[in-house]
DSSP file (Angstrom, degrees, kcal/mol; ACC not computed):
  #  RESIDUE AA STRUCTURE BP1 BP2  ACC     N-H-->O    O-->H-N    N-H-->O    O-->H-N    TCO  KAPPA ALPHA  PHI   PSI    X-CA   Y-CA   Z-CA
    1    1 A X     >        0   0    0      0, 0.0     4,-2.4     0, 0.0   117,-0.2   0.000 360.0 360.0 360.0 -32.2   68.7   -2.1  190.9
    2    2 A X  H  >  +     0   0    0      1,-0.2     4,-1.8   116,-0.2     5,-0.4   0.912 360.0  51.9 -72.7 -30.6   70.3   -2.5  187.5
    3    3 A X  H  > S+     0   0    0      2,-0.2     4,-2.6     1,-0.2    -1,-0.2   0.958 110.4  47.0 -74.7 -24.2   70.4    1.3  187.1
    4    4 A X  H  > S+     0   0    0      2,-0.1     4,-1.7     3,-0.1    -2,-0.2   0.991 110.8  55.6 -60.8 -52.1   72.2    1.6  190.7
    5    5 A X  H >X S+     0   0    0     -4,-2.4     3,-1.8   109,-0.5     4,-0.8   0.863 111.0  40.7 -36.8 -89.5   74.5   -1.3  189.4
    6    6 A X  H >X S+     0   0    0     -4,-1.8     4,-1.4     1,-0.3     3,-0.9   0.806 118.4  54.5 -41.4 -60.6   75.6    0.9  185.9
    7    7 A X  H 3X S+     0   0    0     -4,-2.6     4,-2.4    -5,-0.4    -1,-0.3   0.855 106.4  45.8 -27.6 -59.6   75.8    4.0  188.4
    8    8 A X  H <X S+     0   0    0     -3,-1.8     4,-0.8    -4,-1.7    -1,-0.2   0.703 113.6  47.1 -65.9 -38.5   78.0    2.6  190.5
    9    9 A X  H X< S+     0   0    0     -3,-0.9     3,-2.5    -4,-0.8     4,-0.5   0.878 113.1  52.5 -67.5 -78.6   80.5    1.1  187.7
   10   10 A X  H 3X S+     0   0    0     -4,-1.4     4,-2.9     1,-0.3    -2,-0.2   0.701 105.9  52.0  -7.1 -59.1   80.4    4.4  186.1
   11   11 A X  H 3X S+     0   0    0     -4,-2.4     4,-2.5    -5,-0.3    -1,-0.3   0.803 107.8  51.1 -47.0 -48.0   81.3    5.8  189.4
   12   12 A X  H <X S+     0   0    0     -3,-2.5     4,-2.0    -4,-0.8    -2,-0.2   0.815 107.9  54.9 -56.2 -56.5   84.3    3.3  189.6
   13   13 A X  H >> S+     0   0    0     -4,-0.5     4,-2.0     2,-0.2     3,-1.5   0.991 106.5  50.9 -54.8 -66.1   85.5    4.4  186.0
   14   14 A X  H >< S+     0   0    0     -4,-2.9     3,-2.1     1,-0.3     4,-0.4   0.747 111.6  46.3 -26.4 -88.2   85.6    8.0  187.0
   15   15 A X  H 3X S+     0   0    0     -4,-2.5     4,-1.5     1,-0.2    -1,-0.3   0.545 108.9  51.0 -13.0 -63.6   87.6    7.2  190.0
   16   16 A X  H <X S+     0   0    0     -4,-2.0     4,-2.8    -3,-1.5     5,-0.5   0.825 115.1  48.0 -82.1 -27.1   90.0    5.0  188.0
   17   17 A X  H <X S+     0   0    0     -3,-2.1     4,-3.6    -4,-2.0    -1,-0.2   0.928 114.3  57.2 -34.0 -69.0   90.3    8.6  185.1
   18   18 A X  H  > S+     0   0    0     -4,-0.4     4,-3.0     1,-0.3    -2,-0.2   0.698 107.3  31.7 -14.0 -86.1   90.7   10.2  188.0
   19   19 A X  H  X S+     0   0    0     -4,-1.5     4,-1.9     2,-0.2     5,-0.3   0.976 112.9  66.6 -50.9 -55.6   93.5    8.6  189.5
   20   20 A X  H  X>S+     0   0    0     -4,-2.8     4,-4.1    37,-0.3     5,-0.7   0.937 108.8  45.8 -22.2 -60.1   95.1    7.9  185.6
   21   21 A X  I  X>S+     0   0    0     -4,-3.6     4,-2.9    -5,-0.5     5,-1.5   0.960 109.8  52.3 -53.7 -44.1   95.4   11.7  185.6
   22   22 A X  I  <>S+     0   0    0     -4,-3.0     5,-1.4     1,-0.2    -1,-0.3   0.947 117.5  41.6 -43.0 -47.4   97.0   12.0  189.3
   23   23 A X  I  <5S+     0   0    0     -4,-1.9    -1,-0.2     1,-0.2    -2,-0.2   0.760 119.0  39.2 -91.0 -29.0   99.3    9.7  188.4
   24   24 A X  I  <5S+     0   0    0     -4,-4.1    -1,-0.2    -5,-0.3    -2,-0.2   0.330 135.6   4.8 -74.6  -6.6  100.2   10.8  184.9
   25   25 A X  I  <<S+     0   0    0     -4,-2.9     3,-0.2    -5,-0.7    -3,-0.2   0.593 130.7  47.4-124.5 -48.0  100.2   14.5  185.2
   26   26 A X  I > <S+     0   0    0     -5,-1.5     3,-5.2     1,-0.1     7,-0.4   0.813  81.3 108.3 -71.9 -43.9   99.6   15.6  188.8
   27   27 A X  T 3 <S+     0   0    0     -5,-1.4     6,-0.2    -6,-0.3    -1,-0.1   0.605  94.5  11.9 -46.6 -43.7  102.3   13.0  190.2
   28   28 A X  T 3  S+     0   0    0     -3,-0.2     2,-0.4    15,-0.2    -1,-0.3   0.374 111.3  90.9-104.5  17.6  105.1   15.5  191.2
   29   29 A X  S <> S-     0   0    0     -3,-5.2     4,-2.1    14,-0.1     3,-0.5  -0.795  97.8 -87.8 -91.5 158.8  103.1   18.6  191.0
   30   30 A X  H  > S+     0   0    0     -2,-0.4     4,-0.5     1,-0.3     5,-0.1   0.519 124.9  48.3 -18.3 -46.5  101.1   20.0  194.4
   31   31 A X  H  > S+     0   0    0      2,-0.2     4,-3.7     3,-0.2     3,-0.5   0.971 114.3  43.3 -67.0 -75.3   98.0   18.2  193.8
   32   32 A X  H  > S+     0   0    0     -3,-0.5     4,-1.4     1,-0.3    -2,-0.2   0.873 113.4  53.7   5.2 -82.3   99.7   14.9  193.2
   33   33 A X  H  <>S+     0   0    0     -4,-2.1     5,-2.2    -7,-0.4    -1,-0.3   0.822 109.9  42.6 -28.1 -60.9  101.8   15.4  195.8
   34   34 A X  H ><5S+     0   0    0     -4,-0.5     3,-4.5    -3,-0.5    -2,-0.2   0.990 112.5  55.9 -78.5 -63.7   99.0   16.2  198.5
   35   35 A X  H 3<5S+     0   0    0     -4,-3.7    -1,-0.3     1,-0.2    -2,-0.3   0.658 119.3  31.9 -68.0   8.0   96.7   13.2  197.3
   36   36 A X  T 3<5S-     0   0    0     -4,-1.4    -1,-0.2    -5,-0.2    -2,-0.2   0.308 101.4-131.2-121.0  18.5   99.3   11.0  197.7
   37   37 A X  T < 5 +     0   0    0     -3,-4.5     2,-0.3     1,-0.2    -3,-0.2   0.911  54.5 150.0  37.9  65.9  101.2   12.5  200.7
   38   38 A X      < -     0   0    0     -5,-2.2    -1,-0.2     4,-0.0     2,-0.2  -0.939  45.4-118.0-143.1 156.6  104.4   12.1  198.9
   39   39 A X     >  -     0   0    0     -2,-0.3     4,-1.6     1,-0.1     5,-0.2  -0.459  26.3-116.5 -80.6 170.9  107.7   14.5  199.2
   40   40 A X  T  4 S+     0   0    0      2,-0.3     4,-0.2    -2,-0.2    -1,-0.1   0.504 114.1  52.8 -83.8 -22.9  109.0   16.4  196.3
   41   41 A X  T >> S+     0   0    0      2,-0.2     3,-3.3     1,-0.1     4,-2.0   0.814 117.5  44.2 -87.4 -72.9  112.5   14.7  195.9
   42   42 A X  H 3> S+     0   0    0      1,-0.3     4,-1.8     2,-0.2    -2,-0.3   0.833 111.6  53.7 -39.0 -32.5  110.3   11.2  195.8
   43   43 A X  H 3< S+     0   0    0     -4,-1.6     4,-0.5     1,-0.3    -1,-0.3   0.824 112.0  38.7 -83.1 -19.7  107.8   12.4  193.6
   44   44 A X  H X4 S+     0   0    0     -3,-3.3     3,-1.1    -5,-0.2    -1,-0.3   0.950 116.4  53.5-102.0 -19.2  109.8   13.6  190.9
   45   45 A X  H 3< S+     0   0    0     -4,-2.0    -2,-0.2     1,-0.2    -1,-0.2   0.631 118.3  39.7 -38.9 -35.3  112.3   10.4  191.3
   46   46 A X  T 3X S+     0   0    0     -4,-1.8     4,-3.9    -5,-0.2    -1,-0.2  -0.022  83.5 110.3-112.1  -8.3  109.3    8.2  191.0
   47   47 A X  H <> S+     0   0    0     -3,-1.1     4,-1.3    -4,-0.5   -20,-0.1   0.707  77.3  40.8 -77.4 -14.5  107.4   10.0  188.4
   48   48 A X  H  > S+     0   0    0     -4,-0.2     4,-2.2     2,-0.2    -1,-0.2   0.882 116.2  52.9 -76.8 -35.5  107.6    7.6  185.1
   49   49 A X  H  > S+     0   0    0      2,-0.2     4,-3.7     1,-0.2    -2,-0.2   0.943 110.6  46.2 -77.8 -54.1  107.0    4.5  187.4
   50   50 A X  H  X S+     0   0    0     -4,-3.9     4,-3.0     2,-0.2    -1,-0.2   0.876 113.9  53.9 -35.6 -48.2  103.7    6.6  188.8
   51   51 A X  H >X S+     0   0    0     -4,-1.3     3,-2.3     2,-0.2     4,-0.9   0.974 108.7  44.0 -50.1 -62.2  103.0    7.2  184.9
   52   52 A X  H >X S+     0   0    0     -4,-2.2     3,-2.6     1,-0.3     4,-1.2   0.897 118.5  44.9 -57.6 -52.5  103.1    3.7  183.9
   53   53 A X  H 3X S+     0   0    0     -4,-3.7     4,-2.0     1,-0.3    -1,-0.3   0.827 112.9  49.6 -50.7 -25.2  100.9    3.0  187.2
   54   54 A X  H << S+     0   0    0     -4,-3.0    -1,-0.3    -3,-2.3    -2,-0.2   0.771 108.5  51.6 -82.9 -46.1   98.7    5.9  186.2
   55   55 A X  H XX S+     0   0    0     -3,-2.6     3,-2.8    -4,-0.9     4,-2.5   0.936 112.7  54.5 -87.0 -62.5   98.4    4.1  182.1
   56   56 A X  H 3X S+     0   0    0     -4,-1.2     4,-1.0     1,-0.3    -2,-0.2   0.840 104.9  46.8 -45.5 -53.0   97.3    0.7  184.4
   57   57 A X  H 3< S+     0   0    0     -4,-2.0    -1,-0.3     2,-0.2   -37,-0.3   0.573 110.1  57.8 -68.4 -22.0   94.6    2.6  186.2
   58   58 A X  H X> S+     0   0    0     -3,-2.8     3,-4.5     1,-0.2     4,-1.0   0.944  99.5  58.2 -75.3 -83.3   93.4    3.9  182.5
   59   59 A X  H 3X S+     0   0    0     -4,-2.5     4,-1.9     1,-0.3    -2,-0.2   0.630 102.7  49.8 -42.3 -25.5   93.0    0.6  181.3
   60   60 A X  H 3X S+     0   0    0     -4,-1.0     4,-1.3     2,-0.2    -1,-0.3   0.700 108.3  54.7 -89.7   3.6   90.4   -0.5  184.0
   61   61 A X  H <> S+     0   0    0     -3,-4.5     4,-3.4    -4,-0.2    -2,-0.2   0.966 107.3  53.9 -71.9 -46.9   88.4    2.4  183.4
   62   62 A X  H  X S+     0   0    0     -4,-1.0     4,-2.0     1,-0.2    -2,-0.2   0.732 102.9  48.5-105.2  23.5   88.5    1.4  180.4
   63   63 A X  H  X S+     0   0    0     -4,-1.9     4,-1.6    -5,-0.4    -1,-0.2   0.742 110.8  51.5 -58.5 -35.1   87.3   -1.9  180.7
   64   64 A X  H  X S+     0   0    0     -4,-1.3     4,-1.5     2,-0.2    -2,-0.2   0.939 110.9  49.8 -74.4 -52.1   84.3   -0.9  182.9
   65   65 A X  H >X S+     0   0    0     -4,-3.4     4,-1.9     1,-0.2     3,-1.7   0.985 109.8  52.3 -53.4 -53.1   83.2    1.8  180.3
   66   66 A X  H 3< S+     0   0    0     -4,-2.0    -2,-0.2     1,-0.3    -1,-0.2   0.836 114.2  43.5 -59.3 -40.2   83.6   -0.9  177.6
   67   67 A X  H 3< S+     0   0    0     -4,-1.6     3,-0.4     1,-0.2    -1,-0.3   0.796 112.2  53.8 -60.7 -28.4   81.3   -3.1  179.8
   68   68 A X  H X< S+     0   0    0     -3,-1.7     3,-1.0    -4,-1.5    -2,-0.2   0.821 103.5  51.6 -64.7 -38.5   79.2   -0.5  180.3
   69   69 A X  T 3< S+     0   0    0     -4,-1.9    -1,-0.2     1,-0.3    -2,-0.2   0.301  98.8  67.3 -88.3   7.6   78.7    0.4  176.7
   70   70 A X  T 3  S-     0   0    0      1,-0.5     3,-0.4    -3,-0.4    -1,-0.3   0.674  90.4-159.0 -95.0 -24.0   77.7   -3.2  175.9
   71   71 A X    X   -     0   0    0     -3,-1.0     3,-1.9    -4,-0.3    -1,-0.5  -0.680  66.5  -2.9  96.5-153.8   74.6   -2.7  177.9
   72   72 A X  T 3  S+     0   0    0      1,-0.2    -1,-0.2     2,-0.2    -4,-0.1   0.070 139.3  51.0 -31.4 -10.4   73.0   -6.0  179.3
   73   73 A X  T 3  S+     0   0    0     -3,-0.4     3,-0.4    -6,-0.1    -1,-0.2   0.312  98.8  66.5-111.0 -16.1   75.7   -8.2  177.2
   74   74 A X  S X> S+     0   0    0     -3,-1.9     4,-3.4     1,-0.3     3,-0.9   0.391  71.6  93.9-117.3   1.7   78.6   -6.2  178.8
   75   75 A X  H 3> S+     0   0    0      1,-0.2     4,-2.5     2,-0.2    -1,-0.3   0.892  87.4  54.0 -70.9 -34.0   77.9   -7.6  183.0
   76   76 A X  H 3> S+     0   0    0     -3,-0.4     4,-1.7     2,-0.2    -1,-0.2   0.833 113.8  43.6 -71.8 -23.0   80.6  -10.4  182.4
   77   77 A X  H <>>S+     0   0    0     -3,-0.9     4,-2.5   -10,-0.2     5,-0.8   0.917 116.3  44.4 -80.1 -57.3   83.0   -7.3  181.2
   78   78 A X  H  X5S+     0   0    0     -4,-3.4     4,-2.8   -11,-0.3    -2,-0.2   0.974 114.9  51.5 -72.8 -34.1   82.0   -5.2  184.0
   79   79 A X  H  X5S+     0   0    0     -4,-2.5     4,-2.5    -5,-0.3    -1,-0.2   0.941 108.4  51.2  -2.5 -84.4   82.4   -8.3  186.4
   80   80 A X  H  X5S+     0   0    0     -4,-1.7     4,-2.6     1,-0.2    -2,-0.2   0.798 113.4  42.7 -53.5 -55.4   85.5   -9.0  185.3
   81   81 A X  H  <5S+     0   0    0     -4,-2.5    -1,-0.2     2,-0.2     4,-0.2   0.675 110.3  55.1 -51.8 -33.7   86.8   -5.3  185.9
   82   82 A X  H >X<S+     0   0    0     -4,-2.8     3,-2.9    -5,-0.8     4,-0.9   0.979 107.1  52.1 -77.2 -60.7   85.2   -4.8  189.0
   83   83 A X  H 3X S+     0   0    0     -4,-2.5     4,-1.8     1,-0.3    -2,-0.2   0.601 108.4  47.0  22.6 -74.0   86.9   -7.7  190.2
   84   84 A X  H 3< S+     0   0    0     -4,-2.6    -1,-0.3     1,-0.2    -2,-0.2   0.242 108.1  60.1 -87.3  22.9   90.2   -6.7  189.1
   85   85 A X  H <> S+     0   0    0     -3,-2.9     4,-0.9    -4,-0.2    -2,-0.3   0.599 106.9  45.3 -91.9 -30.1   89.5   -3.4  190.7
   86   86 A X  H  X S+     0   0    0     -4,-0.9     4,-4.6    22,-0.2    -2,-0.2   0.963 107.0  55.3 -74.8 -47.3   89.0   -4.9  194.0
   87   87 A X  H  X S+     0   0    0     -4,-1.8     4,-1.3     2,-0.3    -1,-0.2   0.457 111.7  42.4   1.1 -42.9   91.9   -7.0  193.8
   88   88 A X  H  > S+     0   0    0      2,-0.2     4,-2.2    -5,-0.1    -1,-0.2   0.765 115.8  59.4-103.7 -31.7   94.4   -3.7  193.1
   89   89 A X  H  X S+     0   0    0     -4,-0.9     4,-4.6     1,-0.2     5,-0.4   0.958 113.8  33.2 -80.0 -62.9   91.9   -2.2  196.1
   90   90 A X  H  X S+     0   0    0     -4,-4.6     4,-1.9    -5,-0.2    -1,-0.2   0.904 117.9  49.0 -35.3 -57.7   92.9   -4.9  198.6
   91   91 A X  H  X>S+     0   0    0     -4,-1.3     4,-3.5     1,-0.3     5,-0.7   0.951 114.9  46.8 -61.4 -36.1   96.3   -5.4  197.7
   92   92 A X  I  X>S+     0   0    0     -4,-2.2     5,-2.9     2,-0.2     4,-2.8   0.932 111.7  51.2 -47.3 -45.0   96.9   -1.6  197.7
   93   93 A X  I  <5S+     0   0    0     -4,-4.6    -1,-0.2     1,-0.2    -2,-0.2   0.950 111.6  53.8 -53.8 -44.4   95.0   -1.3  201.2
   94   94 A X  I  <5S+     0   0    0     -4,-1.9    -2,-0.2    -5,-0.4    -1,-0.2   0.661 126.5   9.9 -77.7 -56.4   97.4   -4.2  202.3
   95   95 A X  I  <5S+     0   0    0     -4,-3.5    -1,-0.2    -5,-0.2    -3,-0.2   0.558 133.2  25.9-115.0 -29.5  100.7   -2.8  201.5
   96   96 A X  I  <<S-     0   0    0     -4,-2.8     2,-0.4    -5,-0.7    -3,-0.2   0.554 118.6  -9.3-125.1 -42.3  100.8    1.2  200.4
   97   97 A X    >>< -     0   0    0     -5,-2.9     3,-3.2     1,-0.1     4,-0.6  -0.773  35.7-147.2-168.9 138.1   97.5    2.7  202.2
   98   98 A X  T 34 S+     0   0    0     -2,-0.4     4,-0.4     1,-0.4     3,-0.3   0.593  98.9  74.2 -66.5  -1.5   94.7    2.0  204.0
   99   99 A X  T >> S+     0   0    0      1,-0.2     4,-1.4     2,-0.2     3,-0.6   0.700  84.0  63.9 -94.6 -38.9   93.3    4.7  202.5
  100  100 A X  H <>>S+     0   0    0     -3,-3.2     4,-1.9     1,-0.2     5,-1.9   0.720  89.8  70.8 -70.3  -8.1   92.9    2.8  199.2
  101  101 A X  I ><>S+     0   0    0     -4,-0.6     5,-1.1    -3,-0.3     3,-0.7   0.952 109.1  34.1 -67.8 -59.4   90.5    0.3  200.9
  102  102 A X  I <4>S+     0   0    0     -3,-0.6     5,-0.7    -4,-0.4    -2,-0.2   0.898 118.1  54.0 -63.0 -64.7   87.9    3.1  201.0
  103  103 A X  I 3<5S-     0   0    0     -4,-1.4    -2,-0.2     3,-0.1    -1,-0.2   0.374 133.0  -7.5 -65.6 -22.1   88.9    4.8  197.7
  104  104 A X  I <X5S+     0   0    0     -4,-1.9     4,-1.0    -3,-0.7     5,-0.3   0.351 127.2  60.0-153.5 -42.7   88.8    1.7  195.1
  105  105 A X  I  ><S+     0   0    0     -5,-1.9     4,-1.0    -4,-0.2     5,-0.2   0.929 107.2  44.1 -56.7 -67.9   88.2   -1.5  197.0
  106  106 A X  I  ><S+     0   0    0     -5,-1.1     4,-2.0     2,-0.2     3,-0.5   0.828 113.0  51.1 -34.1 -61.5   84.9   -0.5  198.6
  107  107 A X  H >><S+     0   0    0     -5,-0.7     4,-2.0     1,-0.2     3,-1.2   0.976 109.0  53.2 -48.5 -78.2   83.4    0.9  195.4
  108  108 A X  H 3X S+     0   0    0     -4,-1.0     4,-1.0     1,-0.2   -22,-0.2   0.578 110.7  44.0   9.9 -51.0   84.3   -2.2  193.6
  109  109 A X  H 3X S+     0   0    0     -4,-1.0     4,-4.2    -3,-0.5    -1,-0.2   0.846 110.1  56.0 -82.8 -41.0   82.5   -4.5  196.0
  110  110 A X  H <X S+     0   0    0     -4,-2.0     4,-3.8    -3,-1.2    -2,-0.2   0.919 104.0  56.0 -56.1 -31.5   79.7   -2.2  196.1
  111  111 A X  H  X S+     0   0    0     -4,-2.0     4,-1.0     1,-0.3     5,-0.3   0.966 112.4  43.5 -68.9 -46.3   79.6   -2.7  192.2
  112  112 A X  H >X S+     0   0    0     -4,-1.0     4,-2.2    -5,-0.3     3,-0.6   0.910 104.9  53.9 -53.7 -37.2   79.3   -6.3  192.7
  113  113 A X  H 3X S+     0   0    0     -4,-4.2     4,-1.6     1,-0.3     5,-0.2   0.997 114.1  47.2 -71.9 -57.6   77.0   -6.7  195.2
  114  114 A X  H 3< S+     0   0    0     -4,-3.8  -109,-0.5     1,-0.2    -1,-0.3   0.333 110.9  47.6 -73.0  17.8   74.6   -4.5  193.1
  115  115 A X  H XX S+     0   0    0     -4,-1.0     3,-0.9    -3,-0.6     4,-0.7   0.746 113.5  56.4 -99.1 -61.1   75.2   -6.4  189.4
  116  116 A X  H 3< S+     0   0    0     -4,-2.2    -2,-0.2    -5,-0.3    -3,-0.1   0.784 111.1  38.9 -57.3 -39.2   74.6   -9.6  191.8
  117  117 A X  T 3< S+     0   0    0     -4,-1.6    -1,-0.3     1,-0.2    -3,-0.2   0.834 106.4  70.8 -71.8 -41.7   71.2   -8.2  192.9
  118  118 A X  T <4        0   0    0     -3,-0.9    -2,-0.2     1,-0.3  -116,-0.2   0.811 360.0 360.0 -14.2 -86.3   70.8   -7.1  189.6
  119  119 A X     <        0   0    0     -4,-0.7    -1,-0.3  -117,-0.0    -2,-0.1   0.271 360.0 360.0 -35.7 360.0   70.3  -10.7  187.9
């Protein structure tokens, strides 16, 4: 169980790269664009605001690698990060797309439920 647990953050950082890069490189290019079903005039109007969000999304990746790379000492880190990955997942579903409920929320929980089983 503990090695699905590790997977699963791991799995969660990726995402969160992921998105960093969409949102810092991608945002008003094609790609960008499409995964976030946004129009050309907004996306390039919007694109430092996207960076900074893009910088945010960096930082809980890497807070879950840094829990990860503590090992067995590093579950209060990765807690803490899944946590506030679910948190960003809700509020996001809640207000910009439902789509993020699937995309960060869900993983997140998942990560919890298996660290909980873990113990």
């Amino acid at each position: 169980m503990y090695l699905a647990a590790q997977g699963v953050v791991l799995l969660v950082a990726l995402i969160h790269v992921y998105i960093l890069v969409l949102e810092m490189f991608f945002w008003d290019k094609p790609r960008g664009m499409k995964a976030f079903g946004l129009q050309p005039e907004f996306a390039t109007a919007t694109k430092v605001l996207a960076a900074n969000q893009g910088l945010y999304n960096g930082f809980l990746a890497a807070g879950l690698f840094w829990g990860l790379w503590q090992g067995a000492q590093g579950l209060a880190v990765q807690v803490f990060f899944l946590l506030c990955v679910l948190v960003a997942g809700l509020y996001g579903a809640a207000t910009a797309s439902r789509r993020i409920l699937f995309v960060q929320a869900l993983p997140a929980g998942m990560g919890l439920l298996l660290l909980a089983l873990a113990r």
